[in-house]
C-alpha positions, -999 to 999 in steps of 0.1 A, spaced: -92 421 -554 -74 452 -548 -69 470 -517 -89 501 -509 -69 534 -510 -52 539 -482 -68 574 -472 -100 554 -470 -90 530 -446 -75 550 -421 -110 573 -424 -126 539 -414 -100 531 -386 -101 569 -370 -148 562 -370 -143 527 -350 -118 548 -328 -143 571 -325 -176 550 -313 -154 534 -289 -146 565 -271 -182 577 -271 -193 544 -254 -167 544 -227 -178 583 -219 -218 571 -215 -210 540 -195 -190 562 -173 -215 590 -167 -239 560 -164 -218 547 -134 -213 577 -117 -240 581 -94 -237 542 -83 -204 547 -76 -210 582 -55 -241 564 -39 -215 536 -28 -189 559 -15 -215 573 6 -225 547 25 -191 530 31 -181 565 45 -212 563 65 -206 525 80 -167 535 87 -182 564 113 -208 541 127 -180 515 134 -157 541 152 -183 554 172 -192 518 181 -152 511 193 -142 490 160 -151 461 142 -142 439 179 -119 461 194 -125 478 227 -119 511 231 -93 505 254 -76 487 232 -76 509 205 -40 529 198 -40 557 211 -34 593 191 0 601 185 0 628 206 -13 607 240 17 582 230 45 610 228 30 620 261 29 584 275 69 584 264 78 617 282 56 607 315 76 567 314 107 588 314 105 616 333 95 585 362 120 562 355 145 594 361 133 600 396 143 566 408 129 555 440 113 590 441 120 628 450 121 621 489 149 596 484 164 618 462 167 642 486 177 616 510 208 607 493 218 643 485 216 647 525 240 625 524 265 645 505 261 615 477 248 624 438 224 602 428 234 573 401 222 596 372 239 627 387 275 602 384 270 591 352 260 628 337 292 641 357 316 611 346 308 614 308 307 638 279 278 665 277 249 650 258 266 617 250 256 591 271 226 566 254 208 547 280 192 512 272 167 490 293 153 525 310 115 505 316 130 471 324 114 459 356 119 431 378 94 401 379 96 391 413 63 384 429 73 376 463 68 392 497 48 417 484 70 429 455 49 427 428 33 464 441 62 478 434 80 476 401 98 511 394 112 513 358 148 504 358 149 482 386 179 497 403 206 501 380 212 524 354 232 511 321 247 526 291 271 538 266 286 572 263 325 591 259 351 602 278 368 634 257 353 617 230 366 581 236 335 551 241 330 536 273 300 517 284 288 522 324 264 510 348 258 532 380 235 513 407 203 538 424 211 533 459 173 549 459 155 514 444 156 489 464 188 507 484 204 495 448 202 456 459 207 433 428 183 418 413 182 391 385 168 420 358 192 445 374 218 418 368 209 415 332 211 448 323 247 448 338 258 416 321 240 433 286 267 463 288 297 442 294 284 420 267 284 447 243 317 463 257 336 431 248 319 431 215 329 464 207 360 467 228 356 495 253 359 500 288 335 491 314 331 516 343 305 507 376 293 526 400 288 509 428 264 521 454 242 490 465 233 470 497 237 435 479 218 405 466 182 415 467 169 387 491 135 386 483 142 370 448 166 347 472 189 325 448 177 342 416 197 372 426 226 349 437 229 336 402 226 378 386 260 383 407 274 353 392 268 360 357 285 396 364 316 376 381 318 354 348 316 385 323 346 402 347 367 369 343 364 374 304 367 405 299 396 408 322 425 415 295 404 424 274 387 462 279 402 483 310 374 477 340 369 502 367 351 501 399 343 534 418 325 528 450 305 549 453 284 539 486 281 501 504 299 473 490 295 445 506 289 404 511 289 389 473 291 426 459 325 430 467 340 401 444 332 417 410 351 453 415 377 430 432 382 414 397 384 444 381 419 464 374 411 499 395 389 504 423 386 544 438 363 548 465 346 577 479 361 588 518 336 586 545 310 575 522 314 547 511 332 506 526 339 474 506 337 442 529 325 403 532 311 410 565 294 434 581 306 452 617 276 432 631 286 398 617 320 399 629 311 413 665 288 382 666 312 355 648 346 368 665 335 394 696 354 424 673 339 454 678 342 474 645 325 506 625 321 501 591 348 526 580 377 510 599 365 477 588 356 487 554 362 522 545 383 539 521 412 548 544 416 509 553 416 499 516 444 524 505 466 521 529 463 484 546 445 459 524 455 474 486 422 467 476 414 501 465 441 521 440 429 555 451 401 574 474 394 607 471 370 634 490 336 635 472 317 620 445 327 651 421 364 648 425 364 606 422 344 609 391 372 635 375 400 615 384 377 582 368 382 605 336 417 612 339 426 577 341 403 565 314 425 588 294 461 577 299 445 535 287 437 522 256 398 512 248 407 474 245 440 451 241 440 453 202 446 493 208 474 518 216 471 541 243 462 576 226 488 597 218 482 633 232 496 665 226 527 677 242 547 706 246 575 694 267 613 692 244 615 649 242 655 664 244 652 686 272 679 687 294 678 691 333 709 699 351 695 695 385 689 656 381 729 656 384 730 663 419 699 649 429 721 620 446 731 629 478 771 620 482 760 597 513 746 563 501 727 558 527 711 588 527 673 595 510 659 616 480 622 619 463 624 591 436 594 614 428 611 643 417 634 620 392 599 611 376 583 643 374 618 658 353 617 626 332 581 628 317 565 649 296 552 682 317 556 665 352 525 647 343 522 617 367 489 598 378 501 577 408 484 544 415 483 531 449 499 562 459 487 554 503 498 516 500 532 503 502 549 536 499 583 522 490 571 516 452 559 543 431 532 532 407 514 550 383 514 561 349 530 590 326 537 603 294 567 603 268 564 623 238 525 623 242 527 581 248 517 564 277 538 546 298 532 532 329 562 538 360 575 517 386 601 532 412 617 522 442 615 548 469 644 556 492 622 573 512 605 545 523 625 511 540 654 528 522 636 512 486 636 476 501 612 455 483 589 435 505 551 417 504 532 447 499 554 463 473 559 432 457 525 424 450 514 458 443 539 464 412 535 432 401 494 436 396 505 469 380 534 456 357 509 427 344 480 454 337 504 471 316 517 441 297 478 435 290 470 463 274 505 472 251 516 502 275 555 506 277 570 502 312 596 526 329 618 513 355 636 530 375 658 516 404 671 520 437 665 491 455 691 476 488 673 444 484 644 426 501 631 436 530 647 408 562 627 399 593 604 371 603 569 391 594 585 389 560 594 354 555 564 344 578 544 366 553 555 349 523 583 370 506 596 345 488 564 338 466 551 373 468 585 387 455 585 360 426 550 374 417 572 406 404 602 383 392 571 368 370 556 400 361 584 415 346 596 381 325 564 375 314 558 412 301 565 414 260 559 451 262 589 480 261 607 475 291 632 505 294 654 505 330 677 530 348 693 526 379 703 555 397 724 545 427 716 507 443 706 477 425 720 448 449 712 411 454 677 395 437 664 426 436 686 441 409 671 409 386 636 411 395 638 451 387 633 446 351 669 442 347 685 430 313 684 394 321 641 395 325 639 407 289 647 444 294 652 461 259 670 492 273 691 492 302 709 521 316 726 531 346 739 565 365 769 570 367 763 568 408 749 533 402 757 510 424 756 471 414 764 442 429 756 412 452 753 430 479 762 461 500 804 466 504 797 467 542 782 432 540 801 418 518 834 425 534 820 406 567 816 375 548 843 373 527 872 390 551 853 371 582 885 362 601 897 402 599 863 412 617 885 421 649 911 445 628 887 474 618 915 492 602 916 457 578 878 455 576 879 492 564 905 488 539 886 458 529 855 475 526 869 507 498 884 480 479 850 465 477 834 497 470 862 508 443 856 473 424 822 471 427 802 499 438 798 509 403 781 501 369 810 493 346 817 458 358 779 451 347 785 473 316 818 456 310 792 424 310 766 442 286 741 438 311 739 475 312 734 491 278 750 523 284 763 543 318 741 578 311 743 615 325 714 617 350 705 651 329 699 633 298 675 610 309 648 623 295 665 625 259 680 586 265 644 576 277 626 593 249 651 580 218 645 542 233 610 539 236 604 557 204 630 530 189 610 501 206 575 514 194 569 484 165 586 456 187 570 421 188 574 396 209 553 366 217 557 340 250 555 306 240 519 291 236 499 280 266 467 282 281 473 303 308 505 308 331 506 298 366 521 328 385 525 322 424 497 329 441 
């Protein structure tokens, strides 16, 4: 049979399309007012629900408007930024103390700090504590910069709890240094706090020993600075010890074990807590303290002026600021900065300050064992860290104190990649019985140690003496120095002509006309550098008023060195 034409079957095709359309339209205006009818009364159950509190849900439980919970937020924060409250507040500015959120606004960037754990609380339950759980429980943690470089700090609210430590406060610490080794920033605390928070008894014993474990690793690892910033004491004072700078606040604030009443009970001492404790003993007697200063504002600033001469971790230079100073300049008057009398003094200081860039120099236990200069400098924008023997002090002599003390700062610098400057004028150690009663021997090898362990830049001039065991331990070229140079006034040798001459021309000691003649033929043989030159233990015999240049050329040469100690777990250096 043949097909129909094909105009006739599309005609069919477009009618079914047609019906089909006309009985969707009538179904659908058939629907209508069943579905309206519907919507109405699910509109009209939904209303009776609400107005009956949900289908189960209290009112009270209900969330509440976002506008209530904005509010909430800003009423949550504007408490947990009043701390123990306004009256305390005011307490502590009585004082002539800023409160712990005053320090850390003051000690970092505008607008950058990011605080975490603001509405942690403690869960203690004891004694009555459970009344009383103000939002941060005593500690204030965060993150923020320093001219734009991250560190992370805790500062403790001496208003809470008179900023004891708790096991939450503890957390919150531990939390920051967790995340400051992870990401490989400094750690800076504030410490203002009365101790271990007895009510929570052993709980708070084991906060202060998760801090003390966190120092021990990241030790090395990220600069750590203390500032004290108020009481330190009993179990509180261990964790700044462990850290690599303390500054403390004058008349305001004391670091010790015990407590003036303790010790007048245990030894019959009768003590204030500044001369047992306070910022002038630690700078000048114990060394426990690198620097103390006259009020909160001025510690914080010179807390930011460190943080900017140190790299953020080990892994990471120092950060190379601008400069403006001529890395060639020459300065005539270093030429007759040595007086013509050898046993006369001169300001190892004022050798520094025309050596580095701009007479920039941040002095580091500057009140402690004054016959070292510590502290840290720039060359060509670098950092470098500078140890000195002072004539002014014990004529240079090395002893316990100044052993230990550039030793500590010699290994901090080896830690964290930051060249070391040395620069000599040292008679030799110290004699008497304090001394060897004290422990010279072991404390002195603690430097002797420092400075052969230390794979950084190591760049050396002697100016005038370097005599005896302490021309080796002052980085000389047999401890691994890379540049060694020497004055022409340099003086080196076993020991002083004077001395020397007694022992080996003993029987003459009666002729002093012998003993004399003895003595310049000493001094014309040996009282100068070339016999070490003519060795190679001194690299090159320099113009005092090129120092600068010589310094400059070899630590620029020096900046890609590598150098690795053998493999080991950990060294043993005398304790």
């Amino acid at each position: 049979m043949a097909s129909p034409p094909l105009t006739w079957r599309a005609s069919a095709q477009g009618f079914v399309v047609f019906a089909l359309a006309v009985r969707s339209l009538v179904c659908c205006f058939a629907i209508l007012p069943l579905c309206r009818l519907h919507s109405l009364q699910i509109c009209q159950t939904l209303l009776s629900v609400q107005e009956k509190g949900g289908y189960g849900v209290g009112k009270s439980q209900r969330s509440l408007p976002v506008k209530d919970i904005n509010q909430e937020l800003q009423d949550r924060r504007s408490e947990a930024r009043l701390g123990g409250g306004q009256r305390r507040i005011d307490a502590q500015h009585a004082k002539g103390k800023l409160t712990a959120r005053e320090r850390v606004e003051l000690l970092l960037d505008d607008d950058s700090f990011e605080e975490f754990d603001m509405f942690k609380t403690h869960r203690c339950t004891d004694f009555g504590m459970d009344a009383s759980k103000p939002a941060g429980d005593g500690v204030i943690t965060g993150w923020g910069t320093i001219n734009g470089r991250m560190v992370y700090v805790f500062s403790q609210d001496f208003t809470v709890f008179g900023g004891s430590l708790s096991e939450t406060n503890a957390e919150k610490i531990c939390k920051i240094m967790d995340m400051a080794m992870q990401n490989g920033a400094p750690v800076i605390g504030i410490n203002d706090s009365g101790g271990a928070r007895i009510q929570e008894g052993v709980a708070s014993l084991s906060g202060y020993a998760n801090v003390f474990q966190r120092n021990v690793m990241a030790s090395g690892v990220v600069p750590q600075i203390s500032v004290i910033m108020g009481p330190c004491a009993g179990g509180a004072v261990y964790s700044p010890a462990m850290t690599d700078f303390i500054f403390m606040v004058k008349d305001s604030s004391y670091m010790f074990v015990t407590g003036p009443d303790v010790v007048k009970t245990v030894t019959n001492e009768v003590v204030t807590a500044e001369e047992l404790g306070g910022a002038t003993t630690h700078t000048k007697k114990s060394s426990v303290a690198d620097g103390a200063f006259d009020n909160d504002m001025e510690t914080l600033t010179e807390v930011r002026r460190l943080v900017d001469f140190l790299p953020l971790n080990n892994r990471e230079k120092a950060p190379v600021r601008p400069f403006f100073d001529d890395p060639a300049r020459i300065d005539l008057s270093l030429d007759t900065i040595i007086p013509d009398n050898a046993n006369t003094p001169y300001d190892m200081k004022e050798v520094i300050f025309k050596v580095v860039d701009e007479g920039d120099f941040y002095e580091i236990q500057a009140e402690h064992a004054k016959n070292i200069i510590t502290g840290f400098a720039r060359i060509e924008g670098q950092t470098v860290g500078v140890v000195a023997n002072q004539p002014m002090v014990l004529a240079g002599c090395l002893d316990i104190d100044s052993s230990k003390k550039a030793a500590r700062f010699v290994r901090f610098c080896d830690a964290f990649e930051i060249p070391v400057l040395t620069l000599v004028d040292v008679p030799g150690f110290l004699p008497g019985t304090s001394q060897e009663y004290g422990g010279v021997i072991k404390h002195g090898a603690k430097l002797l140690f420092a400075y052969g362990e230390a794979t950084v830049p190591k760049v050396t001039v002697i100016t005038r003496k370097a005599y005896g065991g302490a021309y080796d331990v002052m980085s000389s070229k047999h401890l691994r120095g890379d540049f060694n140079y020497a004055w022409p006034t340099a003086e080196i040798a076993v020991m002083g002509a004077k001395g020397a001459t007694e022992i080996i021309h003993r029987r003459d000691l009666g002729d002093a006309e012998k003993i004399a003649a003895h003595t310049a033929d000493y001094e014309d043989r040996f009282a100068n550098p070339f016999v070490a030159a003519e060795r190679g233990f001194i690299d090159e015999v320099i113009q005092p008023q090129s120092t600068r240049k010589r310094v400059a050329r070899a630590f620029a040469s020096l900046r890609n060195k590598k150098l690795e100690n053998p493999w080991k777990k950990h060294d043993n250096i005398p304790l």
